[in-house]
C-alpha positions as CSV (number, residue, x, y, z in Angstrom):
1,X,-24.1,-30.7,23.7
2,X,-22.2,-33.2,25.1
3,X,-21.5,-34.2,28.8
4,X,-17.6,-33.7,29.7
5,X,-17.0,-36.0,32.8
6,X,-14.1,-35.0,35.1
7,X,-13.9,-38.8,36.6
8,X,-11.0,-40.9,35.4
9,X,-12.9,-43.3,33.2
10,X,-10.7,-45.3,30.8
11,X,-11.9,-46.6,27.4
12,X,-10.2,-49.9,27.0
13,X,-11.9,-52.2,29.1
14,X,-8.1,-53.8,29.5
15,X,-7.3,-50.7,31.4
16,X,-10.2,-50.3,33.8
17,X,-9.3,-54.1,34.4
18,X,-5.8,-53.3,35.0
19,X,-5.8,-50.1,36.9
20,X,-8.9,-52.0,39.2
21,X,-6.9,-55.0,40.1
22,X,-3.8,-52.6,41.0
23,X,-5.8,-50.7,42.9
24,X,-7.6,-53.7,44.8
25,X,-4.3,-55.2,45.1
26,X,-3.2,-52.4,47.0
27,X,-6.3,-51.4,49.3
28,X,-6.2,-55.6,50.1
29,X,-2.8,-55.2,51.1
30,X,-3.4,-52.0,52.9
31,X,-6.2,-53.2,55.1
32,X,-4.5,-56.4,56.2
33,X,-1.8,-53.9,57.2
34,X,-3.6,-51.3,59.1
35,X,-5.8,-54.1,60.4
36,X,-2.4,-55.6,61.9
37,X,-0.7,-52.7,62.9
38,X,-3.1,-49.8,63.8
39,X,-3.1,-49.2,67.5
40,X,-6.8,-50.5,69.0
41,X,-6.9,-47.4,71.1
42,X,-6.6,-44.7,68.4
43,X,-9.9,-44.2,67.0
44,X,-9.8,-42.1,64.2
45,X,-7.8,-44.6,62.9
46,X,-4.3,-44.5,60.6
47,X,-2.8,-42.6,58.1
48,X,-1.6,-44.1,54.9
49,X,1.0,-41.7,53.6
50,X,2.4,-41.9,49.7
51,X,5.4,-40.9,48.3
52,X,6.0,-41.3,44.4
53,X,5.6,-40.0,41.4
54,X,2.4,-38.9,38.9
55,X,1.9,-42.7,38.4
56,X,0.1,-42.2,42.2
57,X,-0.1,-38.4,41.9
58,X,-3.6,-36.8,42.9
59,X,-3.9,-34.7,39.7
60,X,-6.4,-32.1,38.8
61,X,-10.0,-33.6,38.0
62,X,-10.5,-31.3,35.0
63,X,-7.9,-33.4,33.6
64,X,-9.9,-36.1,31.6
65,X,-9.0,-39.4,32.2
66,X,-6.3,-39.3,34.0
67,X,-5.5,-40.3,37.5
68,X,-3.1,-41.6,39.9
69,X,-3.8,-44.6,42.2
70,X,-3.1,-42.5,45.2
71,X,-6.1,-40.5,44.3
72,X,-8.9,-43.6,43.8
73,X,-7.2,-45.7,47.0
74,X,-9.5,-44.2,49.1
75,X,-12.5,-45.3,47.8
76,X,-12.1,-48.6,49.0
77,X,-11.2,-47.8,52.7
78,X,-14.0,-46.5,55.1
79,X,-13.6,-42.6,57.0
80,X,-11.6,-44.0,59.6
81,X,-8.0,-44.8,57.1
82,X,-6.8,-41.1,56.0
83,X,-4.6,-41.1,53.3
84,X,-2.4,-38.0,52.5
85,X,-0.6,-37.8,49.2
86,X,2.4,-36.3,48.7
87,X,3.5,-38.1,45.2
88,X,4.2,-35.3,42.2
89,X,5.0,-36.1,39.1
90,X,8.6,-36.1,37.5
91,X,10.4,-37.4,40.9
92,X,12.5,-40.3,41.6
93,X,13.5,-41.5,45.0
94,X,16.8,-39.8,45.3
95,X,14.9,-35.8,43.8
96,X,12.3,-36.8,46.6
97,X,14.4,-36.6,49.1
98,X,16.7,-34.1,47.7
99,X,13.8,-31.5,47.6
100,X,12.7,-31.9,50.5
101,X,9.6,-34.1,50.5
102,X,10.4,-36.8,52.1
103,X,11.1,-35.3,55.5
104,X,8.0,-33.1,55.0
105,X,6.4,-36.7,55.8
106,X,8.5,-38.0,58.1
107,X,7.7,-34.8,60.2
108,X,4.3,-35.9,60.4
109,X,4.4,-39.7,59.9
110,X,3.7,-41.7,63.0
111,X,3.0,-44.7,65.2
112,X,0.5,-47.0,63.9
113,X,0.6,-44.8,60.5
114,X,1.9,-46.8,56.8
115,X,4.0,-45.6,54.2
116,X,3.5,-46.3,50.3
117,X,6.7,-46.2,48.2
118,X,6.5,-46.0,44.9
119,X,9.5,-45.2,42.5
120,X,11.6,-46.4,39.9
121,X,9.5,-44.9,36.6
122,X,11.4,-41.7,37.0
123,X,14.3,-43.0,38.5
124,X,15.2,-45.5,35.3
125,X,15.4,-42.1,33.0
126,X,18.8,-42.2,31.6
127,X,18.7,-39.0,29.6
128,X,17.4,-36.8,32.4
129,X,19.8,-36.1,35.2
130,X,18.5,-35.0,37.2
131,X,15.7,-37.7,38.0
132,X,18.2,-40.5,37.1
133,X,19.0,-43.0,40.2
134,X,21.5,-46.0,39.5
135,X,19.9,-49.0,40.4
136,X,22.4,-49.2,43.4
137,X,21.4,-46.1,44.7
138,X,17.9,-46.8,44.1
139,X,17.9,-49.5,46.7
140,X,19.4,-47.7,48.9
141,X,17.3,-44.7,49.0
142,X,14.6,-47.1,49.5
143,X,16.6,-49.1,52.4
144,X,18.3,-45.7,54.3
145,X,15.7,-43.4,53.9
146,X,12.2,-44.2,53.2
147,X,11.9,-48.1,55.1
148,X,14.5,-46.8,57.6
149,X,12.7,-43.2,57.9
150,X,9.3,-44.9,58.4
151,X,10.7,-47.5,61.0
152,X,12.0,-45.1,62.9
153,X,9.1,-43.5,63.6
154,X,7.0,-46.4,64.5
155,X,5.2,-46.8,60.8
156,X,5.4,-49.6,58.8
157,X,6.9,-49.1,55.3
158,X,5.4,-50.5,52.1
159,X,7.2,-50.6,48.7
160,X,5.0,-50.7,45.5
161,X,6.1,-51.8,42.7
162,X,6.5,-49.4,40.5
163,X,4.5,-48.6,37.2
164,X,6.8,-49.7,34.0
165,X,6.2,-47.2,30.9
166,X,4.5,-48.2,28.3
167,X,6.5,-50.1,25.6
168,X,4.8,-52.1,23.3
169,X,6.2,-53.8,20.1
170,X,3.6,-53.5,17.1
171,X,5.4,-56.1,15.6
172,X,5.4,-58.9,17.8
173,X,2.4,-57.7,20.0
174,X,4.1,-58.0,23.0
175,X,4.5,-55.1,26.0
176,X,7.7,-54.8,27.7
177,X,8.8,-54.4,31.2
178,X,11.4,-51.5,31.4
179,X,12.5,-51.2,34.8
180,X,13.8,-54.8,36.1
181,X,16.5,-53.5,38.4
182,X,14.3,-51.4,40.1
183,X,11.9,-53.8,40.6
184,X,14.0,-56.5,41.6
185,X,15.4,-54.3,44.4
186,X,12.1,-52.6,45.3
187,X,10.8,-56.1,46.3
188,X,13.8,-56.7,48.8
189,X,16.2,-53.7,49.0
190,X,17.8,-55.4,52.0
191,X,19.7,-57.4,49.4
């Protein structure tokens, strides 16, 4: 009989480098954040709140080998950083709002708290209409409501870059990046 894990554990040891270094990235960046901003008086300490899609989904663990970031970030933060993910699969930055999800954070978002923002995956799908965001309207999703949203509330924002799908050309071996206009404006949507 064979042992069926329920931990993400990929089998290319490309991937486990890959989805490592995107997740250290991110804790680094988060803990030179909440070491900056967290309020030294509040001792249980901030809460990092995601919004996005199943790229940093929690999913369900009897799904084999797969995972979102937002569910392995925690890992590398001690008891006192909380981090509560709202990310769901299928969204983009303009059905997140729409439905709702958005403001269920900014009801509870907070001083000293952060914000992780990370679209564009969903929100570069042409041929689904109801996910599709121009890349116009991406930015300003990302300007009006979620940095602005999270400002206002005393929390400081931070945009992710998002996950491009996977594209890769079997006959030049070379993997392609699919969402430049979303990037571009996710790393300064004040532009």
């Amino acid at each position: 009989m064979t042992d069926r894990r329920t931990t993400f554990r990929p089998r290319a040891s490309a991937c486990r480098g890959l989805f490592r270094g995107t997740v250290a990235g991110l804790a680094a960046l988060a803990t030179a954040m909440v070491g900056l901003t967290a309020p030294a008086a509040e001792a249980d300490g901030p809460t990092v709140y995601l919004a996005g899609d199943s790229t940093d989904q929690t999913h369900d663990p009897r799904w084999e080998h797969r995972a979102g970031w937002g569910q392995m970030i925690d890992r590398f933060f001690d008891e006192e950083v909380r981090f509560d993910n709202h990310a769901i699969g299928g969204r983009s930055s303009r059905s997140f709002v729409e439905q709702g999800r958005l403001d269920a954070i900014l009801d509870e978002i907070g001083e000293g708290d952060h914000l992780f923002v990370q679209f564009g995956h969903n929100d570069a799908t042409v041929s689904v209409p109801e996910r599709y965001t121009p890349p116009e309207d991406f930015k300003e999703y990302l300007r009006e409501d979620y940095i602005a949203g999270a400002r206002e509330r005393g929390a400081t924002p931070v945009l992710v870059t998002p996950v491009s799908r996977r594209a890769f050309d079997a006959n030049t071996g070379e993997f392609h990046v699919l969402l430049p206009p979303q990037r571009r404006h996710g790393r300064r949507p004040d532009r």
